[in-house]
Every structure is written in C-alpha cells, then in structure tokens.
C-alpha positions in Angstrom: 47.6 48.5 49.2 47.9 48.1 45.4 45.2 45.8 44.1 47.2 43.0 41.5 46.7 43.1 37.9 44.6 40.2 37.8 42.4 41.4 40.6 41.5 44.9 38.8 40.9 43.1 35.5 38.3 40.8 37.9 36.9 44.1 39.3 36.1 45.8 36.1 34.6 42.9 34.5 32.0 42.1 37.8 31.2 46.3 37.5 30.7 45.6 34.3 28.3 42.6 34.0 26.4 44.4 37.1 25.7 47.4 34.4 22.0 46.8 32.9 22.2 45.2 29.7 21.5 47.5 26.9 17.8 47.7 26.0 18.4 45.3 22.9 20.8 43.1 23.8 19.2 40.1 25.3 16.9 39.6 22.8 19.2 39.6 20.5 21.2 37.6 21.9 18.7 35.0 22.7 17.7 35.3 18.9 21.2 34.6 17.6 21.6 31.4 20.4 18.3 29.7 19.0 19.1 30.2 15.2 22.7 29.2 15.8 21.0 25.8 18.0 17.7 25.3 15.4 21.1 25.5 12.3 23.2 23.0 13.9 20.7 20.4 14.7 19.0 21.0 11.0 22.7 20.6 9.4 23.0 17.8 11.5 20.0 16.1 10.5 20.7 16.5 6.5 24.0 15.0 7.3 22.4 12.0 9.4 20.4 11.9 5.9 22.9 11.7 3.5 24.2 8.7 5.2 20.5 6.8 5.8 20.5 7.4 1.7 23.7 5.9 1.2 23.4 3.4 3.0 20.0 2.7 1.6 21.1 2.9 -2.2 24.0 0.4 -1.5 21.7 -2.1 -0.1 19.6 -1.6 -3.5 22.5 -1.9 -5.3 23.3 -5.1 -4.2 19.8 -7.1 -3.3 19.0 -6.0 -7.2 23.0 -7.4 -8.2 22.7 -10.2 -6.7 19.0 -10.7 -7.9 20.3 -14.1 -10.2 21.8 -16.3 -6.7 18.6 -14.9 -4.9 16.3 -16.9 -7.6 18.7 -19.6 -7.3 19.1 -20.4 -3.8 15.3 -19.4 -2.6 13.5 -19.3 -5.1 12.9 -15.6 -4.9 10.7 -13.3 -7.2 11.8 -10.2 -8.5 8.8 -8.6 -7.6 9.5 -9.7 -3.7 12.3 -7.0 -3.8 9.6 -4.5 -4.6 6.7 -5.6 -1.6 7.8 -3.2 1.4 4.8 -4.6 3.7 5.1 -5.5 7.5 6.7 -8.6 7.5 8.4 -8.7 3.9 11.1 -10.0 3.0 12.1 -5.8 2.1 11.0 -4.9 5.6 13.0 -6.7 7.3 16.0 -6.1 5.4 15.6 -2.3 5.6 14.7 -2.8 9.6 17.8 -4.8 10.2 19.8 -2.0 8.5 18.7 0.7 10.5 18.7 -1.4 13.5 22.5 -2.5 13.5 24.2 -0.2 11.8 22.3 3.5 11.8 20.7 2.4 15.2 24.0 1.7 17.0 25.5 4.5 15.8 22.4 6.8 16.9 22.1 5.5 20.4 26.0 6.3 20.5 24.7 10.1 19.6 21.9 9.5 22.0 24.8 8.9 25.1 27.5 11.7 23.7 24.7 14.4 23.8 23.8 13.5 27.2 20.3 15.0 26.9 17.1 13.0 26.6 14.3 15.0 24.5 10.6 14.8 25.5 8.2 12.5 23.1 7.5 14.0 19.8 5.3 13.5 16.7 7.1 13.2 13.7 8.1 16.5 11.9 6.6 17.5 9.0 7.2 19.9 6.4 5.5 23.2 5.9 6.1 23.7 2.1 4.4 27.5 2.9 6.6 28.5 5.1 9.8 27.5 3.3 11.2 26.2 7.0 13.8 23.8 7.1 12.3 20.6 8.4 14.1 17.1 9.9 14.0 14.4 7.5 15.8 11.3 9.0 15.2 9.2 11.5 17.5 9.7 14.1 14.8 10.2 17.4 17.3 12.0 19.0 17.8 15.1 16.5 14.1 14.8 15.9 13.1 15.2 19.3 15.6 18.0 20.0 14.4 19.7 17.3 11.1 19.3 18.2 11.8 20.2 21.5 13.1 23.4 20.6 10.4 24.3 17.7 7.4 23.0 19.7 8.5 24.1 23.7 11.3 27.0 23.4 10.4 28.5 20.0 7.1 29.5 22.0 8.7 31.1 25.0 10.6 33.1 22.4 7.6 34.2 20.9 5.8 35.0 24.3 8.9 37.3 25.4 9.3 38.9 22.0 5.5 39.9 22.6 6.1 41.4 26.2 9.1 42.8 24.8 7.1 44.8 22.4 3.9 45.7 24.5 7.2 47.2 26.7 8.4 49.2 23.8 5.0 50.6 23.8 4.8 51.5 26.9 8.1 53.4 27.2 7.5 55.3 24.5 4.4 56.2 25.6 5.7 57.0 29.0 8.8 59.4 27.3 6.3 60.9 25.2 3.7 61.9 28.4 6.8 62.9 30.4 8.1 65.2 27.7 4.6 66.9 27.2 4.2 67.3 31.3 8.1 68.7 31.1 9.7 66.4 33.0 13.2 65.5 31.6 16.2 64.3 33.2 19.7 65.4 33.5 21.4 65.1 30.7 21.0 61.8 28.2 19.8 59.9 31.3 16.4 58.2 31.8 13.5 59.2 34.2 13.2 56.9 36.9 9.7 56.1 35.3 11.4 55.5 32.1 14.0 54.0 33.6 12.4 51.5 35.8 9.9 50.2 33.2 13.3 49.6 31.1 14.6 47.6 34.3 11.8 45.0 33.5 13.0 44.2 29.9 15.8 41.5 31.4 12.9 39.4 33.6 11.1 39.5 29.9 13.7 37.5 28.8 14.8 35.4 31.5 13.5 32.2 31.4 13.8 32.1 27.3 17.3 32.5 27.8 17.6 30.0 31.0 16.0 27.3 28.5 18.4 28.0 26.1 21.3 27.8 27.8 20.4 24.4 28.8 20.7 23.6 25.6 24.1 25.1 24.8 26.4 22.0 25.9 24.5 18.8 24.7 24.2 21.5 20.9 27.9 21.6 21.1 28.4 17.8 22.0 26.6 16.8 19.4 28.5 19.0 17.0 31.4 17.5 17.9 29.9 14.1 17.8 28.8 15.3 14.0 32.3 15.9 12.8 33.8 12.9 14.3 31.4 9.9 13.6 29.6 10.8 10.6 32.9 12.4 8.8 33.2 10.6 4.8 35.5 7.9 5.9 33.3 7.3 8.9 30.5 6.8 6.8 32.4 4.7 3.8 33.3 1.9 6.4 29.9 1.8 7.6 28.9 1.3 3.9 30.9 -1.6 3.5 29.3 -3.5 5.8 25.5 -3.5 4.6 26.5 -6.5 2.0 27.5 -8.4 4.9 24.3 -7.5 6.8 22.1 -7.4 4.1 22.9 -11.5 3.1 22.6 -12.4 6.8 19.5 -10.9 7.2 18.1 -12.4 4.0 19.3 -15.5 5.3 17.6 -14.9 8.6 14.4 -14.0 7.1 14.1 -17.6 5.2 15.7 -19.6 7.7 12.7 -18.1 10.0 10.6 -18.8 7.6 11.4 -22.3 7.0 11.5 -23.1 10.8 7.6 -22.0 11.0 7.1 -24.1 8.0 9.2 -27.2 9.1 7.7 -26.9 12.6 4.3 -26.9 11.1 5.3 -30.0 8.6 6.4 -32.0 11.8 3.2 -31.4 13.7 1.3 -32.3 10.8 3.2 -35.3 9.7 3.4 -36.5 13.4 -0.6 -36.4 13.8 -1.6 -38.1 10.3 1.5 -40.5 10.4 -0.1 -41.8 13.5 -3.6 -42.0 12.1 -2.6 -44.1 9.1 -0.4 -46.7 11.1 -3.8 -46.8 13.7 -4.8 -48.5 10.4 -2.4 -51.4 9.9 -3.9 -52.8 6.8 -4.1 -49.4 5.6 -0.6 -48.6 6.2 0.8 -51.6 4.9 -0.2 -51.1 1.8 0.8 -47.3 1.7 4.3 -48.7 2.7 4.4 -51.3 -0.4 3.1 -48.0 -3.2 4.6 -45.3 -1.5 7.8 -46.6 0.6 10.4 -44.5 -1.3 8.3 -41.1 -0.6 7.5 -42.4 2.8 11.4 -42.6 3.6 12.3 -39.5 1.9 9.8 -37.7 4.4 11.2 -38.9 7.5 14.9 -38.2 6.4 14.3 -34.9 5.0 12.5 -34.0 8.5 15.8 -35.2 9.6 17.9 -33.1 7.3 16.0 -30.2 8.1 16.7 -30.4 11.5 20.4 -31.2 11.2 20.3 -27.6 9.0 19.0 -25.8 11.4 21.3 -26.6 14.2 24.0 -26.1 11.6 22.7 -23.1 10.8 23.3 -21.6 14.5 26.9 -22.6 13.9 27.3 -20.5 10.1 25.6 -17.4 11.6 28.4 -15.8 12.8 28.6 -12.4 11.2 26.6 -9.3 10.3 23.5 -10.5 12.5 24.0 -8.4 16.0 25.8 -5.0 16.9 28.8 -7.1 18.6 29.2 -8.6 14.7 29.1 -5.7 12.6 31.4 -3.8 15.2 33.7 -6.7 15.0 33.6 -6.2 11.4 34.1 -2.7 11.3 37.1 -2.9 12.8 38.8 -5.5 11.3 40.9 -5.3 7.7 38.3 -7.6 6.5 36.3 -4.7 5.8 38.7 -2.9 3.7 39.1 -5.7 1.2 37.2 -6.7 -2.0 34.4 -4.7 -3.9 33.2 -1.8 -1.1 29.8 -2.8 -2.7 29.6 -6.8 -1.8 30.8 -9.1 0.5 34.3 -9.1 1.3 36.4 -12.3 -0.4 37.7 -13.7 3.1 33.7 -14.0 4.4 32.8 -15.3 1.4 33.1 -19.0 2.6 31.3 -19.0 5.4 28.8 -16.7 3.6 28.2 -19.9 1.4 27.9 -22.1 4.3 25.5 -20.5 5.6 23.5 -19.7 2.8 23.8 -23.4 1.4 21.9 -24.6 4.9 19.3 -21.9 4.5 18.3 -23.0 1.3 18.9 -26.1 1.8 16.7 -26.1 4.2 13.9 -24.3 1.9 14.2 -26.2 -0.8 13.7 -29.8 1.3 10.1 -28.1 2.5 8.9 -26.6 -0.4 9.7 -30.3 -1.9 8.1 -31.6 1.0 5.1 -29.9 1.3 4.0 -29.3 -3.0 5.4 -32.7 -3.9 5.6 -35.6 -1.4 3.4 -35.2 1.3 0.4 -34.5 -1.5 1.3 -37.7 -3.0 1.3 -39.7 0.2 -2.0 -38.2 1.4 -3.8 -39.1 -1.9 -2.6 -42.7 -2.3 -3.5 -42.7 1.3 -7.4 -41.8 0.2 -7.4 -43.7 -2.9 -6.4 -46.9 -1.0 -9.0 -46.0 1.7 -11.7 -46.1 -1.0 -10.6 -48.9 -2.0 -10.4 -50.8 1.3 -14.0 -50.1 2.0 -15.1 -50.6 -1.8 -13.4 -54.4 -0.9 -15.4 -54.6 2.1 -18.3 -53.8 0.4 -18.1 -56.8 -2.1 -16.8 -59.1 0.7 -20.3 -58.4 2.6 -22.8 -61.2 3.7 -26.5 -60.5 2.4 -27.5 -59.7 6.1 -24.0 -57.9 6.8 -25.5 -55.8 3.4 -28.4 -55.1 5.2 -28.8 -51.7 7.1 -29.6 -51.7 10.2 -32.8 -49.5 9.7 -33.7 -51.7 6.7 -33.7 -54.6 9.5 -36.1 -53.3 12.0 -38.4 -52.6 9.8 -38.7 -55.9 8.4 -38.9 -57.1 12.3 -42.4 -54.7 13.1 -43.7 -55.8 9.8 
C-alpha cells in the first residue's frame, strides 16, 4: 500500500528528530533561547521605564505649576514639594501614582504572563561588567529577570562546564584511539568516541527543560509589551496623573485634618468640661470670651459637616475603578494633556474647597482661638483665687500647720 503524502512527510520528520543532534547544536541553541528571553524582558523593562519617567515628570510638572493655589488653599511650602520622607506630603503622592495607575497596569502584566517569579532582591547594576540591568519597578519583570540571571543563568553555566570537561575527554579519547590504531569505517565515530558524544544531549537537558518553560509566559509578555504600553497607551495614562495627583493631595490633608480635628474634639471635650465643673469660673469666661467660645463649637461643627461632604466630592482619581472610569471616557481627551480636564474641574473645586476649608478652620482653631480661651481661662483663675485671698478671715488666713503649732505651744 502507498503511504499518503502527508504520512511520508510525518515519517521523515520523526527519523529525523530521532537522529542525534549534532555535537553543537543544543548548546547553541539553548544559548540563543536565553539571550533572546534575558533581551526581551531587558527591552521590556526600559520600556516599563520610559513610562514610570513620564509619568513621573508630568506629575512634577504639574504639583510645581500649580505651586501658587497649593499656597493658597493649604498653606503649603515650597520646600514640602522637595521632602520625599515616609509619610510626606511627596510620598504619598508618588505612592498613589504607582499604586493606581502603574500598579494596575502591572498586576494586568502580572495575569497576561501567567507566571509567578520566585522572591527576589532588587537588581543592581554591575558598572564592571557593562550588563544590562532592570531599572523599574515592575516586580514581575524584576523577578523574571532575576529568576533567570540568578536560577537558569547558573544551570547554563554548570552544562557549558560539563560540556567542555566532555570536549576534553573526546579528544583525548580520538587522540589515544588513533595512536593505538583503532579507526573506524569511514568518517564514522568509534563506539568509544561515539558513546561519550551520546552524553552531550543529557548535558544539556535540564538547562533547556528550564528554558522552555519560559518560552510562552516570554512571548505573552511580548505581546502584552506591544499592546498596553504602545505611545498612545501610555499618553492616555498620562492624562490622568493631574486628576490623581489633586485627589491624592486632597487626600493627604483631608487625612491630615481628620487626625487633627479628632484630636481638637477630644481636647476641647475634656477641658470644656473641666471649666464648666467651675461655674464661677466659667461664667466669667463666657462674659470675656463668648464670641471665641461660639466660634469653637461651630467650627467643630463645620468641620464635621466638611468631612461628611467631603465623602460626597471624592469621586474621581482616588481608586482603580475611578481612574479606569476615566480612562475610558472622552473626558480624558479634553483640555491641557498636562492638568485637569475642564469638565472635572467643578467638582475638582468642590472638593478641594472642603479640604481646605476644613484646614484652615483648625489651623485657626488650634494657633488662634483655643490659645486665647485657655489663657483668659488661667488668667481669670489667678484671679479668682487672688480674690479669695483678700476675701479671707484672719483664722481662714492661717495655715493649718501655723495652727497646731500655736495649739502645743
């Protein structure tokens, strides 16, 4: 019976895979699979880069822009755009950038790649060697690039060794055989020579099984490269730090004035009722300082109204659901690429009104009123016991140790 085309063509191609390899050709071929994995995840790092910087300088660009309203509505420094320590106001900007817009799209990577790398120290450069080195901070090309420089480079390195000590030995072995006279027919091997040969593929075995693991998450991530960080790709994701760079500014002193407005209310709450234990005392505080007195309670009152208000405002640029809502509406294509897009400017205000708001009632609060209330507070204390003083009796005058000791005399 006549074997079909497509049958021969299978028949040739298992006789031919079932042919040893060719002395070199797995090592090379494992070679060229790790420099082709090690280039692709170094390119894709730079790329992940490129768009960490870009989105870094434009959130520069417009904290330092809009320096003037920052003064304005909170009082802000312009050395407080320089502090970068745990905690600062620069901190938690940068944090909440990476977090909602270079984190979200990383964790997307993370789930495309399908591959979960072992824990890692960070990279670092060896200015020596000249090697190309990750420099973002994308954990998941980090730790498959660690992976591969720190677990399969090694196994490369052990084979390549083997490989060589093999070399050795079948030269050696050709060399012996051909002073002893023993040559085989034709161009063919010795079985010596030729079995020693045999061993060269089991060198390379388990480099190459590790690589090939490797091969489809390399090529998913590739993909994943070209389609989500392309230029436009990255462009829209630019136009949204304004938007999350003035919520989390807002965030950061609306936190901030919560701690300090929960601390006023404790405060006020304990000596508020220590002054009215006194009633004289506190009705005369209430006939100096009644005005102040009032304008504490209320602005207590107004803080807490701009707070709840607050919750109401903070609709955008604050959590992944917002900026992906944002992204993907043509909100984000109008206006200045650079700033906050004209239709979210209202609410923009709104909310930044309450937070300041909000700031400016404490700071009054606490380096203005409640100073003055606690002072007139001591002053007419003094003076209440200064009265009492006067108001005395000779024997209410007297101590009582003063007493006694007139009594033993």
């Amino acid at each position: 019976a006549r074997s079909s085309p497509g049958g021969s063509r299978i028949g040739r191609d298992a006789s031919r895979h079932s042919r040893p390899r060719a002395p070199m050709q797995t090592q090379d071929e494992c070679k060229a699979r790790y420099d082709v994995i090690e280039r692709t995840l170094v390119q894709a790092d730079a790329q992940w880069r490129i768009l960490e910087e870009q989105l870094e300088a434009t959130e520069e660009t417009f904290l330092m822009g809009r320096l003037d309203s920052w003064k304005k509505w909170f009082s802000l420094s312009e050395d407080e755009l320089s502090q970068w320590a745990k905690g600062s106001l620069r901190q938690h900007v940068r944090s909440r950038l990476h977090g909602l817009l270079l984190g979200t799209l990383a964790g997307r990577m993370a789930t495309q790649v399908g591959i979960t790398p072992p824990p890692f120290e960070m990279l670092k450069e060896d200015a020596d060697s000249g090697e190309l080195v990750a420099r973002s901070s994308n954990e998941t090309l980090l730790g498959l690039l660690a992976h591969l420089r720190s677990a399969v480079r090694p196994l490369m390195e052990e084979a390549r060794r083997q490989d060589e000590e093999l070399a050795k030995k079948i030269r050696k072995t050709e060399k012996d055989e051909r002073k002893k006279g023993v040559v085989a027919l034709g161009m063919q091997d010795t079985k010596k020579v030729l079995a020693l040969k045999r061993q060269r593929p089991e060198i390379w075995e388990e480099p190459a099984r590790t690589l090939e693991k490797l091969v489809a998450p390399i090529k998913r991530l590739k993909e994943f490269t070209k389609e989500e960080c392309a230029p436009d790709k990255t462009a829209s994701f630019a136009r949204a730090v304004p938007v999350v760079v003035v919520r989390a500014v807002c965030d950061w002193y609306f936190r901030k004035s919560l701690l300090g407005y929960d601390q006023v209310v404790q405060w006020w709450s304990e000596t508020k009722a220590t002054l009215t234990a006194d009633a004289q005392l506190w009705a005369r505080l209430l006939e100096q300082e009644g005005v102040i007195l009032g304008r504490i309670d209320s602005g207590i009152e107004d803080i807490g109204a701009g707070r709840r208000n607050y919750q109401l405002y903070a609709s955008f640029g604050g959590t992944e659901e917002e900026v992906q809502n944002f992204l993907t509406s043509p909100m984000s294509l109008s206006g200045d690429p650079g700033d906050v897009p004209p239709k979210l400017l209202d609410i923009v205000h709104l909310l930044v009104n309450e937070v300041s708001q909000m700031h400016l009632r404490l700071k009054a609060m606490r380096d203005g009123a409640l100073w003055r209330v606690v002072e007139t507070a001591q002053a007419i204390h003094t003076e209440l016991r200064r009265d009492d003083e006067v108001s005395a009796t000779p024997w209410q005058a007297i101590a009582a140790e003063v007493g006694a000791a007139a009594l033993a005399e």
